[in-house]
N, C-alpha and C positions, 0 to 999 in steps of 0.2 A: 464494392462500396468504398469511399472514400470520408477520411474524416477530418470534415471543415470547421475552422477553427473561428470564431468570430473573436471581439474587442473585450469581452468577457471576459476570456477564457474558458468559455466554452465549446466544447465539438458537437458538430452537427453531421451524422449518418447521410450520406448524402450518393444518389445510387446517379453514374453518368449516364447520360444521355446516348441510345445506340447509333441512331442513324440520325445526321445531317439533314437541315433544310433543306427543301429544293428550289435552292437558289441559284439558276445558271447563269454565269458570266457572260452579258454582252457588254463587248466594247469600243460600241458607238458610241459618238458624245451625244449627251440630251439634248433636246431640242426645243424644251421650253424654258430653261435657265440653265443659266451659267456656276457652274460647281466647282469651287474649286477646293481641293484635300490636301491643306497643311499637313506634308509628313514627317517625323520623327528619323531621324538620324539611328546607326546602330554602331555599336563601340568595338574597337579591335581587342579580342581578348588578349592578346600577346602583347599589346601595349601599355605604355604606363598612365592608364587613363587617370588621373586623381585627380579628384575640385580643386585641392589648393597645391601650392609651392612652397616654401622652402621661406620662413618668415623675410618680410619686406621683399619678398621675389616671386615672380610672375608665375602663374600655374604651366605646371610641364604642358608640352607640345598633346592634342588629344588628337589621335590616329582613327582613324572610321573602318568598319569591317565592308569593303566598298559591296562587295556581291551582295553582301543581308541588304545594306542599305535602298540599293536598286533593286530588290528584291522585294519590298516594304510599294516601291514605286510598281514595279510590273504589276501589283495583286491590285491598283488601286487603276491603271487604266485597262486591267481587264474588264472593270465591272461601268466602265463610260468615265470615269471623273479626269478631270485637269488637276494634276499634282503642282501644289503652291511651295516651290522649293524654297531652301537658304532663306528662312523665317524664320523667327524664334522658338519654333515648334523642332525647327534641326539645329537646336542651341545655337544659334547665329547670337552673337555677343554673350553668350555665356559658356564660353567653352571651344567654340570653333569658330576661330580667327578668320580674315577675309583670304588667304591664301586655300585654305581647306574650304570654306564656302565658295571659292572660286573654280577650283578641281570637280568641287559637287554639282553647281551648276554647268559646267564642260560635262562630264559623265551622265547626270541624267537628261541633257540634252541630247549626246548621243544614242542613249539608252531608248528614248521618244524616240529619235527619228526609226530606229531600229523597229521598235514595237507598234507604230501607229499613233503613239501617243501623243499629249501634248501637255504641255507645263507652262508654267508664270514663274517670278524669279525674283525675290527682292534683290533691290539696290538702294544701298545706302551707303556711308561713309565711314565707316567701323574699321578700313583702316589708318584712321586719324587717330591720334594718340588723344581720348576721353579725356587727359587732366590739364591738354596746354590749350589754350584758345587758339584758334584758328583764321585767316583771312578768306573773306568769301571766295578769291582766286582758288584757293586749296580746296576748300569743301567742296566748291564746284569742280575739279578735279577729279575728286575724289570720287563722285557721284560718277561723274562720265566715264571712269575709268572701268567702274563696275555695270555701268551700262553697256559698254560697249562690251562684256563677256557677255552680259547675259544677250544682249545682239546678237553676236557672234554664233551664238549655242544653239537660236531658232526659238529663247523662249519671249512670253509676255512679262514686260516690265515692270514690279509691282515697287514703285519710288515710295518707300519709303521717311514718313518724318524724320528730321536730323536734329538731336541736340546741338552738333557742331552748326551747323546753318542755324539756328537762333541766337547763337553765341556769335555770328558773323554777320547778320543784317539785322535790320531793325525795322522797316517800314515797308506796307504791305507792299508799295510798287517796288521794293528790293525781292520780297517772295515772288511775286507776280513775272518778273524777270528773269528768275533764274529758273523755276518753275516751267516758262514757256520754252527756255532754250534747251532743258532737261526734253520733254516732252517733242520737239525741233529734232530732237538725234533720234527717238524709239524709232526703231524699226517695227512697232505693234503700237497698237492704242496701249496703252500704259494703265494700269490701278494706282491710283493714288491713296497711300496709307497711311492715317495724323492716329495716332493713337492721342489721347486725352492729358495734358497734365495730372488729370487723379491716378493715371497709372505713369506717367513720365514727370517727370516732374520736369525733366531740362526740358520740355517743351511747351512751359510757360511762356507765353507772350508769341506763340508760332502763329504767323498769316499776319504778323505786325499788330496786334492788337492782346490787351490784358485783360480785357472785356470778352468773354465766350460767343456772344453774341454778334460782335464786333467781328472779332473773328470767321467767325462763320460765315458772316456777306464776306467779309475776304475771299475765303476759302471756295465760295460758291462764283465767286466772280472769275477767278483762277480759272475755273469748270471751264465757265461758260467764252471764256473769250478764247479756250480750246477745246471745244466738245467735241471736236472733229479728231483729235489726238487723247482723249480721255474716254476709255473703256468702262471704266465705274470706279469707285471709291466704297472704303474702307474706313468706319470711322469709331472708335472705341473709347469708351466703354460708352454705351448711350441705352439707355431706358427703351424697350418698343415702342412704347410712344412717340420717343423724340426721334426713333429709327426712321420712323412711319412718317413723320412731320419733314425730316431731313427729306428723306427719298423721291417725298411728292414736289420737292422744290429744284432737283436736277433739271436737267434739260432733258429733250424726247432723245431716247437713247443711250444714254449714261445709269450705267447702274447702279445699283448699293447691294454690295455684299456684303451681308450680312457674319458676323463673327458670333451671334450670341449663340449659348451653351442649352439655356430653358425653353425658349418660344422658337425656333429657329422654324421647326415644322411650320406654325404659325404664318409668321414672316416670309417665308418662303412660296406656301397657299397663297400668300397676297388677299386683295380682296378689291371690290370695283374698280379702286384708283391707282390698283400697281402692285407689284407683288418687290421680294427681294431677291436677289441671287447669292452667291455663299462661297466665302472665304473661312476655312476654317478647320480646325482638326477634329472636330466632331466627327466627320463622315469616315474617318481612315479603319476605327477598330468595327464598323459597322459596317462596311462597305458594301456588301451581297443586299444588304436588308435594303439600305437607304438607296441602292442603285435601281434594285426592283420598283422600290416606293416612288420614285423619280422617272420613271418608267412611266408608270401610272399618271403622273402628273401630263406626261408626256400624250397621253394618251386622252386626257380632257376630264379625265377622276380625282379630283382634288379630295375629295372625301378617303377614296380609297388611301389616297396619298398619306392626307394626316394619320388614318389608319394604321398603314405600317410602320411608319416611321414612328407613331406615339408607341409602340413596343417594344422600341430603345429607349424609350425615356429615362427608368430605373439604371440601365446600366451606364447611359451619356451623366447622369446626374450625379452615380457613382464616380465615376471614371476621373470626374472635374470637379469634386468638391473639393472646397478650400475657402480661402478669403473671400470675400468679395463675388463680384461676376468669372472669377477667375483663380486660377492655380499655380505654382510655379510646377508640381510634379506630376501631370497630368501624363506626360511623355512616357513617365513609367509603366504606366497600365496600357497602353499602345504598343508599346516595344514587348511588353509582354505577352500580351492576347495575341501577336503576329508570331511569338515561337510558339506558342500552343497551337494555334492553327496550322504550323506548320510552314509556315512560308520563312523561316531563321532558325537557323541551327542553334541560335544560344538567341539571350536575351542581355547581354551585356549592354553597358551605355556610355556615352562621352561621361566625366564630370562623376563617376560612379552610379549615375544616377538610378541605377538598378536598384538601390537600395535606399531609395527615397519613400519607397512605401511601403507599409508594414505589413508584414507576413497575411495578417485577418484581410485585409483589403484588396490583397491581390486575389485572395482564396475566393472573398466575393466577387469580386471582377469574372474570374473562369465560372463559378455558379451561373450569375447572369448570363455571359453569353453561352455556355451551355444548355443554358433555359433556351434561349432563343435559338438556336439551331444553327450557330455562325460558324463552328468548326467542321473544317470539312472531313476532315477524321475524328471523330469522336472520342475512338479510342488512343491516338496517340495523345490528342490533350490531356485526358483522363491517367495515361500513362507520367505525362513530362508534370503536371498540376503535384501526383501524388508522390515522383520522386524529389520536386523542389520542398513539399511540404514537410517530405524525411529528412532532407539534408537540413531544413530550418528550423528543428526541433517540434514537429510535430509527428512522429512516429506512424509510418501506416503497416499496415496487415497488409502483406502478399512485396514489398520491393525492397529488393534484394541491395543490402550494403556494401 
């Protein structure tokens, strides 16, 4: 027995789970949508990984434990998915600068071709200095500079929004031009990725327009006058509804991958008019479950589908609560549930971020996916769950100090 602590401070008698789902790893890709699993980075214990620096100076250099990390990625094309590398999900601008996200995407492109697998690859401009204004000469530099690694590496190009490129053009035929010539170099059809000003703010006024709406025929025109070099898009934070409304306005062929946390099943099922496909970190601490469930989909059972996948609902809704549609410390409980399962010898993080969520939350996190049958050792979760819970001041019967 193990004893779980919740936000009370209360403990809950709580007996593990013996035997694993039976959930066997196939690693075909699916075949009715496009999936792609934002994965989480893992931190070199030996290094001096820490958020901040030294007042008015830059935070130390953050080292990655490279094997955990590609480790994180093999568990994830074992079960069918495309790993959506060097995203904010691998602290890309919060901790791991574009030299370390440049290494990462070289390594898990090797790592793909090795394994069968296959992966996508933000590109953006991050290493632009964030406080000097830029010439659109540079930005666009900057972009193709990071295109052309993730070219180089074999993956799909996922061009990410740039603060610095709003801070450098202004009118939609300046996006529309750099945009075509960006998309002119992929070696892949590309994802194109606008995250929202409610969650960017620098990207006020992106697609040349201050109007949302405005915007949006920009952004859709962009599409359309290269559909033939656009794979799908990525567009955050937006309501199902306006998911739904966006999606049905692409061109035949162009996707919407979907990033949301609560309906995603949903969006995904689609329904008469089109369905969505998925960009996201959702699928990474579920992966057995939502791979089978996807499966299903695959096979012409949409019902089955919402079926398994609404199973994880409790633990995705744990896992990503916070503000908003979104979390900054989600990664925590990812990085986590991948050492309990066994696939990382520790659960350290870039930025410390191991210790971004509090002892009760992580405790429910191992409960939930326990409940669900996602470890495939029972007993070592049960084992690594109740020696983290002694070292954090929660005491257990039976492990040894």
């Amino acid at each position: 027995m193990i004893e779980l602590p919740d936000d009370s401070g209360s403990l809950t008698r709580y007996q593990p789970s013996r035997e694993p789902r039976a959930l066997t790893p196939d690693s075909t890709p699916f075949r009715s949508r496009s999936v792609l699993a934002a994965a989480p980075v893992v931190g070199d214990p030996f290094a001096p990984n820490e958020p901040f620096g030294p007042p008015l100076g830059p935070p130390p250099p953050q080292a990655l434990d490279w094997e955990a990390t590609l480790a994180v990625r093999r568990q994830l094309w074992s079960h069918g998915f495309t790993v959506a590398e060097a995203l904010d999900t691998a602290h890309r601008g919060a901790g791991l600068d574009w030299p370390t996200a440049a290494e990462l995407i070289r390594r898990t492109g090797a790592a793909a071709a090795e394994s069968g697998g296959r992966f996508a690859a933000g590109v953006w401009t991050d290493q632009l200095d964030p406080f000097t204004p830029h010439s659109r000469e540079a930005v666009v530099a900057a972009y193709e500079e990071q295109l052309e690694v993730v070219n180089e590496a074999g993956g799909q190009p996922v061009i990410q929004a740039s603060a610095a490129l709003a801070g450098a053009v202004g009118s939609a035929e300046e996006y529309a031009e750099v945009y075509a010539g960006l998309l002119r170099r992929s070696a892949q059809p590309a994802v194109l990725h606008w995250l929202l000003p409610e969650w960017v703010p620098g990207h006020t006024g992106y697609w040349g327009h201050q109007d949302p709406a405005a915007a949006t025929e920009a952004f859709l025109a962009v599409i359309a006058d290269n559909a033939d070099k656009v794979d799908g898009v990525k567009v955050a934070p937006l309501t199902p509804e306006a998911e739904i409304a966006l999606r049905r306005r692409l061109p035949e062929g162009v996707r919407f991958y979907t990033g949301d946390y609560d309906t995603y099943a949903e969006l995904i099922a689609g329904d008469g008019h089109g369905h969505s496909d998925a960009l996201s970190p959702v699928f990474t601490p579920i992966a057995p479950l939502a791979g089978q469930a996807l499966r299903a989909l695959d096979a012409g059972d949409p019902d089955s589908f919402r079926k398994q996948l609404g199973q994880a609902d409790e633990l995705s809704a744990h896992l990503f609560q916070g503000p908003g549609r979104s979390t900054l410390f989600f990664k925590t409980g990812l990085v986590f549930l991948s050492w309990l399962s066994g696939h990382i010898g520790h659960h350290r993080m870039v930025w410390a971020e191991h210790g971004a969520r509090s002892v009760p939350h992580l405790a429910k996190a191992y409960r939930l996916a326990d409940e669900l049958g996602l470890f495939p050792d029972p007993e070592l979760a049960a084992h690594r769950i109740a020696r983290f819970l002694d070292v954090s001041g929660v005491p257990q019967e039976g492990v040894s100090r």
